[in-house]
C-alpha positions as CSV (number, residue, x, y, z in Angstrom):
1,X,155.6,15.4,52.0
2,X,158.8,13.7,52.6
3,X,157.7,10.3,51.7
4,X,155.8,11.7,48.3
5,X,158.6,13.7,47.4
6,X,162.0,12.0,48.2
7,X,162.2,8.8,46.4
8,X,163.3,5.7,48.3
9,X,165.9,3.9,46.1
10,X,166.4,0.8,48.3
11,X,169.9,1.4,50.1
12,X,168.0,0.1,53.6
13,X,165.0,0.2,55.9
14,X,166.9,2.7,58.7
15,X,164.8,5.7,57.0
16,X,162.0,3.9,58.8
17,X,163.8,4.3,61.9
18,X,164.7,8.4,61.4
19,X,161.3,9.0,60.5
20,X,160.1,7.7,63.5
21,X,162.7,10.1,65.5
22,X,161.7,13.0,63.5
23,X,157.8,12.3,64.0
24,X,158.7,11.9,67.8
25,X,160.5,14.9,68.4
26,X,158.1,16.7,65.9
27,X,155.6,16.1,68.4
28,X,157.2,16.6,71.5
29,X,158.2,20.2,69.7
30,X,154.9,20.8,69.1
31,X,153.6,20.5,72.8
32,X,156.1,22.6,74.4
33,X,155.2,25.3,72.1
34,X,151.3,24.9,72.8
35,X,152.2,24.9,76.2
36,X,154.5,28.4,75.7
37,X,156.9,27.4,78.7
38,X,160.2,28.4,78.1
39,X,161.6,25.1,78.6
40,X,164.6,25.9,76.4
41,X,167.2,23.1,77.2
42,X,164.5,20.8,76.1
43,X,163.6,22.4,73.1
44,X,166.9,23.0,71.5
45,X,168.2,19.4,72.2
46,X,165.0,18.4,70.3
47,X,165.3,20.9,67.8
48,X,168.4,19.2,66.6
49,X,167.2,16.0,66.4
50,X,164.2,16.5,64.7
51,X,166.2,18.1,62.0
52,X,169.7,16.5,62.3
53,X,168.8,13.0,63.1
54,X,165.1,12.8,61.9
55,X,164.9,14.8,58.3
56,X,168.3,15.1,57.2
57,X,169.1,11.3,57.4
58,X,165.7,10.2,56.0
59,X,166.2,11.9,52.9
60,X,170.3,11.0,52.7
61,X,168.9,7.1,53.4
62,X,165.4,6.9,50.8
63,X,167.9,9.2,47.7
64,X,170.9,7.4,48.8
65,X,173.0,10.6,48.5
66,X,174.7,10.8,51.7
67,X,176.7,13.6,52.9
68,X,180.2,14.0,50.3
69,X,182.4,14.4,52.8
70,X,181.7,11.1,54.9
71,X,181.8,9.2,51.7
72,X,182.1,4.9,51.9
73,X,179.6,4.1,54.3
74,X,178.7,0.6,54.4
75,X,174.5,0.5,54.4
76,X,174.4,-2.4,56.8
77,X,175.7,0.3,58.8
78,X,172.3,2.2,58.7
79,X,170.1,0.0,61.1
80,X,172.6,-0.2,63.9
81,X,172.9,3.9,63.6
82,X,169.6,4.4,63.8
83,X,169.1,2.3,66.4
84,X,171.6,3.8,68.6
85,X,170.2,7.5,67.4
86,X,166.7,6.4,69.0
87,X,168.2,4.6,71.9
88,X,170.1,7.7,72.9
89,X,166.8,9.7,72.9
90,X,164.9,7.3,74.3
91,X,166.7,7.4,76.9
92,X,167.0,11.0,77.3
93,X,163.6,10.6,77.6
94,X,163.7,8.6,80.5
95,X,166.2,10.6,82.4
96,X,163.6,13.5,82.1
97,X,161.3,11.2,83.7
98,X,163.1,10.3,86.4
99,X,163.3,13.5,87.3
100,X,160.0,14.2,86.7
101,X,159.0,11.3,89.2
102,X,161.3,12.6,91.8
103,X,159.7,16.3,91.7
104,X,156.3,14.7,91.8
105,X,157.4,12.1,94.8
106,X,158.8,15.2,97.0
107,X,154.7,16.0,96.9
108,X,153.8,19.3,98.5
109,X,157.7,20.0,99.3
110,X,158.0,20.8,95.4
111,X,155.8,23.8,95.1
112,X,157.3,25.7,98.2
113,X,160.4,24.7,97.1
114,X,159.7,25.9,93.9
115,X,158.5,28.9,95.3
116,X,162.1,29.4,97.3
117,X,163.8,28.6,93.9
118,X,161.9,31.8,91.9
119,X,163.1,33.8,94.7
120,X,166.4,32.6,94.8
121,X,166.8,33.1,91.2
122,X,165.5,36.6,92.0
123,X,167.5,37.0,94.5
124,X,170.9,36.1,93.1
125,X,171.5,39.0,92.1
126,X,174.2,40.8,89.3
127,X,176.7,43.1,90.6
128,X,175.9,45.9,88.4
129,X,179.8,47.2,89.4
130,X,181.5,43.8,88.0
131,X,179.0,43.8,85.2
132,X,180.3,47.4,83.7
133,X,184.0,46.3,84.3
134,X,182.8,42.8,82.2
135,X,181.2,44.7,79.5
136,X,184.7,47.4,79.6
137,X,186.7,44.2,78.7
138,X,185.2,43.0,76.6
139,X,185.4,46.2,74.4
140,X,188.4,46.7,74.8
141,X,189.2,42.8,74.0
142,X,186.7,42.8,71.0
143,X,189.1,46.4,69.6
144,X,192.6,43.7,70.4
145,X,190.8,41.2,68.6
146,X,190.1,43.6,65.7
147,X,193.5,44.4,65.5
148,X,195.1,41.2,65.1
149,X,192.6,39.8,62.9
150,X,192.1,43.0,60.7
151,X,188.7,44.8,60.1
152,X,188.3,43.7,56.5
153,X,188.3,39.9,57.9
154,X,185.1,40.4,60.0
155,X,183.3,41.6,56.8
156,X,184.8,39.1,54.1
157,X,184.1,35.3,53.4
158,X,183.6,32.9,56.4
159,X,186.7,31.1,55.3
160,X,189.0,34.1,54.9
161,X,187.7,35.2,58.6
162,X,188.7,31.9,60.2
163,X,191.8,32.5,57.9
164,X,192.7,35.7,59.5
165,X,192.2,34.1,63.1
166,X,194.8,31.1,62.0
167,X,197.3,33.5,61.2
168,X,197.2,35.2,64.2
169,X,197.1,32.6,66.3
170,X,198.5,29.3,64.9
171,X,197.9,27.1,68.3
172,X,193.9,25.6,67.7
173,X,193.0,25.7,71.7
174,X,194.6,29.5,72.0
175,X,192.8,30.9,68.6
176,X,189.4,29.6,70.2
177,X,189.9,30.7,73.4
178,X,190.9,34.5,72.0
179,X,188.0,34.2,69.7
180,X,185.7,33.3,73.0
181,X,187.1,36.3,74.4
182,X,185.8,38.5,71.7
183,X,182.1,37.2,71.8
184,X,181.1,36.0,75.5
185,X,182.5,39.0,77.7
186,X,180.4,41.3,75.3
187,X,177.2,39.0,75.3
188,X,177.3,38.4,79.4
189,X,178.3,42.2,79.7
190,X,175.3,42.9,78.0
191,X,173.2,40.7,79.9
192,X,174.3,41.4,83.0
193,X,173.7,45.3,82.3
194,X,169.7,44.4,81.1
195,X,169.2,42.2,84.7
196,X,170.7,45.8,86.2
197,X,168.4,47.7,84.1
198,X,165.4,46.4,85.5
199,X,166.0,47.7,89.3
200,X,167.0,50.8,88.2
201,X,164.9,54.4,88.8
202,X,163.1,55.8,85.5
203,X,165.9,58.1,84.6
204,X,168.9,56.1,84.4
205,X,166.8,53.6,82.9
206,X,167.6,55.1,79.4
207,X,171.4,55.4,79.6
208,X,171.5,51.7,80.6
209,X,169.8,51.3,77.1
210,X,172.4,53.1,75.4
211,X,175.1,51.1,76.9
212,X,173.0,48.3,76.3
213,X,173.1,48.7,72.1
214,X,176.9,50.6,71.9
215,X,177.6,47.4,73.2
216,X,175.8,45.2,70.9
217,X,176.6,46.9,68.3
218,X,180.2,46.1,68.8
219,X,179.3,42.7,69.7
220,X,177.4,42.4,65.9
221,X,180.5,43.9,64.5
222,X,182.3,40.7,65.5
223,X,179.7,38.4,64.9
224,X,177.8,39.1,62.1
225,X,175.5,36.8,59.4
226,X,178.5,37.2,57.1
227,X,182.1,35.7,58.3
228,X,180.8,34.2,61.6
229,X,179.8,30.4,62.2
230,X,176.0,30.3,62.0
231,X,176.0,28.3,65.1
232,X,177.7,31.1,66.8
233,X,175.8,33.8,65.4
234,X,172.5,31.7,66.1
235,X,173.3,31.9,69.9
236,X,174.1,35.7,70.3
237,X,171.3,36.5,68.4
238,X,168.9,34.2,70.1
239,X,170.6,35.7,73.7
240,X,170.1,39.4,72.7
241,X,166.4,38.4,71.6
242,X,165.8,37.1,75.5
243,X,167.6,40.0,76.6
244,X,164.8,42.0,75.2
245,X,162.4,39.9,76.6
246,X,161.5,37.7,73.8
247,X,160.2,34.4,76.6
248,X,158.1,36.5,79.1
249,X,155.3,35.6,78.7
250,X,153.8,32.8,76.9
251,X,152.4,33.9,73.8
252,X,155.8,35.9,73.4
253,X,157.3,31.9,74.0
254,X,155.4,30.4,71.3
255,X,156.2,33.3,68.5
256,X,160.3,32.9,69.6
257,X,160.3,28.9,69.8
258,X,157.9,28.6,66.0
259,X,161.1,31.1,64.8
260,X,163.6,29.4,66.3
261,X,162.4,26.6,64.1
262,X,161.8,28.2,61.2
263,X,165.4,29.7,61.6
264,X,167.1,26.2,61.7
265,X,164.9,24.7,58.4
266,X,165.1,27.9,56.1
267,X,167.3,30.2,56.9
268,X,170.6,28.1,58.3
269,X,171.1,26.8,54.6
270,X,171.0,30.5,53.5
271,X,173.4,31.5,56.2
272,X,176.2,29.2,54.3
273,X,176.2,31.4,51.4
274,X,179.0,33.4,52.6
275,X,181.5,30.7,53.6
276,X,183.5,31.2,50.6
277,X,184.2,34.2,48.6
278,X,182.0,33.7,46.0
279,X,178.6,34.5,47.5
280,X,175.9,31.1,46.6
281,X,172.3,32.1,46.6
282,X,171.0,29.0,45.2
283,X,168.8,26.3,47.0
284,X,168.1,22.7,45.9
285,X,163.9,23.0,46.9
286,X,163.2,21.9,50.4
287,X,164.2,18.3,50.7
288,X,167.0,18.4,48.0
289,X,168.4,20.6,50.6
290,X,169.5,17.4,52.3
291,X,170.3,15.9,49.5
292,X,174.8,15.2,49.6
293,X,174.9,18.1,51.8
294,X,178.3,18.1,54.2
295,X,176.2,20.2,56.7
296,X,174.3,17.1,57.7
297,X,177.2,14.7,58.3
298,X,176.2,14.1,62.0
299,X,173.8,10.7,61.7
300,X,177.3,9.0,59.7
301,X,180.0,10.3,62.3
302,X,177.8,8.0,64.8
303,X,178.2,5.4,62.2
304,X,181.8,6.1,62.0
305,X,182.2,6.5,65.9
306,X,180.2,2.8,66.0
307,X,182.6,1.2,63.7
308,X,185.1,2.5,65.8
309,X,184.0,1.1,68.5
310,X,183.7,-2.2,66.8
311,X,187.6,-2.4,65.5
312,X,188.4,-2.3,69.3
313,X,190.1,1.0,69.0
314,X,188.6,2.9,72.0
315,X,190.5,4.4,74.7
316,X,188.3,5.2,78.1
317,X,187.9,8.5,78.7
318,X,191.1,9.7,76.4
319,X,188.9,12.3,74.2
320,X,187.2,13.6,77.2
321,X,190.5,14.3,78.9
322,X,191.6,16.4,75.8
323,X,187.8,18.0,76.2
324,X,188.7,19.0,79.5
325,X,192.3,20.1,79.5
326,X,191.5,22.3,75.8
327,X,193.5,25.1,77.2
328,X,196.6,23.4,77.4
329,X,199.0,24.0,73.8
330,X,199.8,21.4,71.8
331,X,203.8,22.7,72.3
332,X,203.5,21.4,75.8
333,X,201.5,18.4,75.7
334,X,202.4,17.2,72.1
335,X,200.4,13.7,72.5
336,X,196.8,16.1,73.4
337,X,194.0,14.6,71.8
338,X,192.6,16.1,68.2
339,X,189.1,16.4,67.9
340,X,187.3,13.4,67.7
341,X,185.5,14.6,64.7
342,X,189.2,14.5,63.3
343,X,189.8,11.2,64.5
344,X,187.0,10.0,63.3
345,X,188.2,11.2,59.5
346,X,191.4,10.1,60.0
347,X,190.3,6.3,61.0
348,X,188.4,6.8,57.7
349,X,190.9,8.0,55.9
350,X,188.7,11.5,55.1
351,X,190.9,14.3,53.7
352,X,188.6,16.4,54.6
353,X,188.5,16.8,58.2
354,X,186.3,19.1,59.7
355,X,183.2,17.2,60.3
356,X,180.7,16.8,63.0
357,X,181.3,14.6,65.9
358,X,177.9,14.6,67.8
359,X,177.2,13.8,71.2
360,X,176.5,10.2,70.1
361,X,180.1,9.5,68.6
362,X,181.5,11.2,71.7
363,X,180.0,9.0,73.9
364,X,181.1,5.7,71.8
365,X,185.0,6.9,71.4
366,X,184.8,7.7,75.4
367,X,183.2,4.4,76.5
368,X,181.6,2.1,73.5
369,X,177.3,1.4,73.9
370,X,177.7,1.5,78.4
371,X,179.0,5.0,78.2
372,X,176.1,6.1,75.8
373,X,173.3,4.5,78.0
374,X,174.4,6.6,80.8
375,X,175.1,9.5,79.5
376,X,172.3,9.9,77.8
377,X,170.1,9.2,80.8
378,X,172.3,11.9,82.4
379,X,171.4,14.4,79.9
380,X,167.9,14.2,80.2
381,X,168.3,14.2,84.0
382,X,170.3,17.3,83.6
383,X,168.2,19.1,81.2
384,X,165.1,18.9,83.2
385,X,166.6,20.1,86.1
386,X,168.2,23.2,84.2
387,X,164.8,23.6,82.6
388,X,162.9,23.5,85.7
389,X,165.6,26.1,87.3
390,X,165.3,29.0,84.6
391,X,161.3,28.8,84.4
392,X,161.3,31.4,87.2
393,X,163.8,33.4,86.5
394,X,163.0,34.9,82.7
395,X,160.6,37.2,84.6
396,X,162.9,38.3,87.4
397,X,165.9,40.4,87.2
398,X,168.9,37.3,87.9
399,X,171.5,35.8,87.2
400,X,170.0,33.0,86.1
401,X,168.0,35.0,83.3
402,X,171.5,35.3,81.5
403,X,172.4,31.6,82.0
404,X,168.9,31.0,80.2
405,X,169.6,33.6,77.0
406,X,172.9,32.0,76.5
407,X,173.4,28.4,77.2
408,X,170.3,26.3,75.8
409,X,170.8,27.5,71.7
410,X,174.8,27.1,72.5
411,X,173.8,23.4,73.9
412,X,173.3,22.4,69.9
413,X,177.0,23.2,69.1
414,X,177.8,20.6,71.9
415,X,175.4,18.3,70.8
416,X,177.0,18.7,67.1
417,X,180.3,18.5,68.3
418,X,183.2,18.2,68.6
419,X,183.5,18.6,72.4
420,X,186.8,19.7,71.9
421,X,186.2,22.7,69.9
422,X,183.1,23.6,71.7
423,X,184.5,23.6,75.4
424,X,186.7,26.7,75.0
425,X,183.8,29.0,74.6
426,X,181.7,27.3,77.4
427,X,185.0,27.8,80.0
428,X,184.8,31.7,79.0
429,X,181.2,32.0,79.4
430,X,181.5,30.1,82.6
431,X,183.9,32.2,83.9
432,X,182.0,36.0,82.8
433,X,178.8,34.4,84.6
434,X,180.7,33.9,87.9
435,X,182.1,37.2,87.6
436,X,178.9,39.1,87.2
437,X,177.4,37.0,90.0
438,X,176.2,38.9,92.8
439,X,175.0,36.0,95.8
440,X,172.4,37.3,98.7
441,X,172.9,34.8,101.4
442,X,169.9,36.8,103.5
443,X,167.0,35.8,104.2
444,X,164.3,37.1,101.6
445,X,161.7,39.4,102.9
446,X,158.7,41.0,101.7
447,X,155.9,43.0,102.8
448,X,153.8,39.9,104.2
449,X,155.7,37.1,104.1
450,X,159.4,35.8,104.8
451,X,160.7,32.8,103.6
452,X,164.1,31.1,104.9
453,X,166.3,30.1,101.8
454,X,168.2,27.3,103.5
455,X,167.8,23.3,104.1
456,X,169.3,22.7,106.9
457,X,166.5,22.7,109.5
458,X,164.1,21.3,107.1
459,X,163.1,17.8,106.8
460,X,163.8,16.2,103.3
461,X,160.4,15.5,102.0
462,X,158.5,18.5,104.4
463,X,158.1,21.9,103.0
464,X,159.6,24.6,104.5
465,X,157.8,26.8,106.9
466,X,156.7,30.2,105.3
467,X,155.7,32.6,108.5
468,X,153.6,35.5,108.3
469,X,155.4,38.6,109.6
């Protein structure tokens, strides 16, 4: 469809390229929904390259309407992007496999030890005390928050809510911590309350429910399809649809994951009609969606990040540090790193800077083409590992149930960047998941068999020894 209805007007062969990535990822898409396993990590980070580095380009590159605000792109440009694009997947790929191999290598070991995993996960358990003084804060935080930022600001234009939030807190790195604040107490609160819920007797069962939707209803009050980032509001919503047990079984999987999808293609270009006050209804037809559109600026920021890279201008590690130390003001460390998606516009000489920086152009302004390579292999190591992790624990009532809800839809505002901005919110939902945590260093028994939790009597490749009582 793309091909017959998106005309290629000869800017350069890279669309071949993209629509190889989107055909790729299309596919990989498809099998983990046949298979309805909720391997969520994976699935996002493919989820936004199928769309952000596979369709969106291939249309900008055959109409030769790029995005407007990363204007000036040199097409010889376009191959070398594209290349890197696929590289970094590639080897994604490959650092899925490794680990992969390494499960398959440890042979019998992996089963029990998967087996001693699912009860872990069960049996790291939330404190249902901590999680009711969580969930307390954060009303009472959301109500301060309210009351800086005014209640007409939550219900008004995107860009008169971020507005409201500038005013009352100048400082960048404060105004999104204090934002965090607002949203991630709530939505672990929450969480933490429905893991409680399940061990619960029959009659308080009910007024765990209440709590459970007072509290999101608050929480919606803050974020809400109408001033709130649709990035944001994608990842409570998609959490508070796991809460309710949207991935427990698998044909429950396969009906969240084809949504999830058709969320991100039809309805994310809807959710943009609110960003200013003068409400835009109006789509361009399916491709022609693509077509100039600012949303889809990540595939040139790589670009960008790649010419950077070529002027010599990187610095080792000098973004990453600002990544990391995002909670110190500007008034005290003055020379703090911007975003990189603002450096980026400002080597470019962009007026307009907020842009997309994704995980591709932070890995080139960290560390050039080396730093890509291994991070990317890193990632896929990483994901698989989460992935394999949280495939027990949807069922069970955990901890790591909540780290599951939250953490793979928020995983595409890292991967769109920039780190800088993104890292605020993932310190405070850190932090609410340690606090709710609830660690059962016993051993785990049951009514026939007991299974010792720890390593260190175990040979490294022999399973662990599960004695009948």
């Amino acid at each position: 469809m793309l091909l017959a209805q998106v005309e290629n007007v000869g800017r350069s062969t890279a669309w071949i390229i993209t629509l190889a990535i989107a055909v790729w990822t299309g596919l990989r898409l498809s099998a983990i929904i046949a298979a309805g396993r909720p391997m969520l990590f994976d699935f996002f980070f493919l989820m936004f390259c199928y769309v952000f580095m596979g369709l969106a380009p291939t249309v900008q590159i055959r109409s030769n309407l790029l995005s407007t605000t990363t204007k000036g792109i040199d097409s010889g440009f376009d191959v070398p992007t594209a290349v890197l694009v696929a590289v970094g997947i590639a080897l994604y790929e490959l650092g899925r496999l490794s680990r992969y191999l390494r499960e398959r290598a440890n042979g019998n070991a992996s089963s029990v030890i998967a087996v001693r995993r699912a009860l872990q996960s069960q049996q790291t358990k939330v404190s249902r005390v901590r999680a009711f003084l969580l969930l307390g804060f954060g009303i009472a935080f959301s109500a301060y928050f309210i009351s800086k930022t005014g209640i007409d600001s939550l219900f008004g234009s995107r860009d008169q809510a971020f507005a409201a939030r500038s005013i009352a807190w100048p400082d960048p790195a404060i105004r999104s911590v204090m934002y965090s604040l607002a949203i991630y107490p709530l939505l672990v609160g929450i969480g933490a309350i429905t893991q409680v819920r399940k061990s619960v007797r029959r009659e308080l069962s009910g007024w765990y429910l209440v709590v459970i939707l007072a509290a999101s209803a608050v929480l919606l009050t803050i974020i809400n399809p109408i001033s709130s980032a649709r990035y944001s509001l994608a990842t409570v919503l998609f959490a508070l649809a796991v809460y309710a047990g949207a991935v427990v079984n698998p044909r429950r999987v396969r009906g969240t994951l084809v949504a999830a999808i058709a969320g991100l293609i039809f309805l994310f270009p809807l959710a943009d009609a609110f960003r200013s006050p003068a409400v835009n209804l109006v789509r361009n037809g399916f491709f022609g969606e693509y077509k100039s559109n600012p949303d889809y600026d990540a595939f040139w920021q790589i670009a960008n990040a790649y010419s950077f890279v070529l002027d010599g201008l990187v610095h080792v590690g000098q973004q990453a540090l600002g990544s990391l130390l995002f909670w110190v003001p500007r008034a005290v460390w003055p020379d703090k790193p911007v975003d990189t998606s603002i450096l980026l516009a400002n080597y470019r000489g962009y007026s307009f800077t907020n842009l997309s920086a994704p995980l591709w152009a932070e890995f080139l302004v960290n560390g050039g083409v080396p730093l890509l390579v291994i991070g990317f292999l890193v990632v896929g190591y990483v994901v698989r590992a989460m992935d394999r992790r949280l495939l027990p624990a949807f069922g069970a009532a955990g901890y790591w149930a909540i780290v599951g809800a939250i953490f793979p839809v928020y995983m595409t505002i890292l991967l769109r960047g920039s780190l800088l901005q993104a890292t605020g919110a993932v310190a405070v939902a850190l932090a609410c998941l340690l606090i709710v945590r609830k660690p059962d260093r016993t051993t785990l028994t049951g009514d026939r068999f007991r299974i010792d939790t720890t390593l260190r009597d175990v040979p490294r490749r022999r399973p662990s020894r599960i004695v009948r009582d």
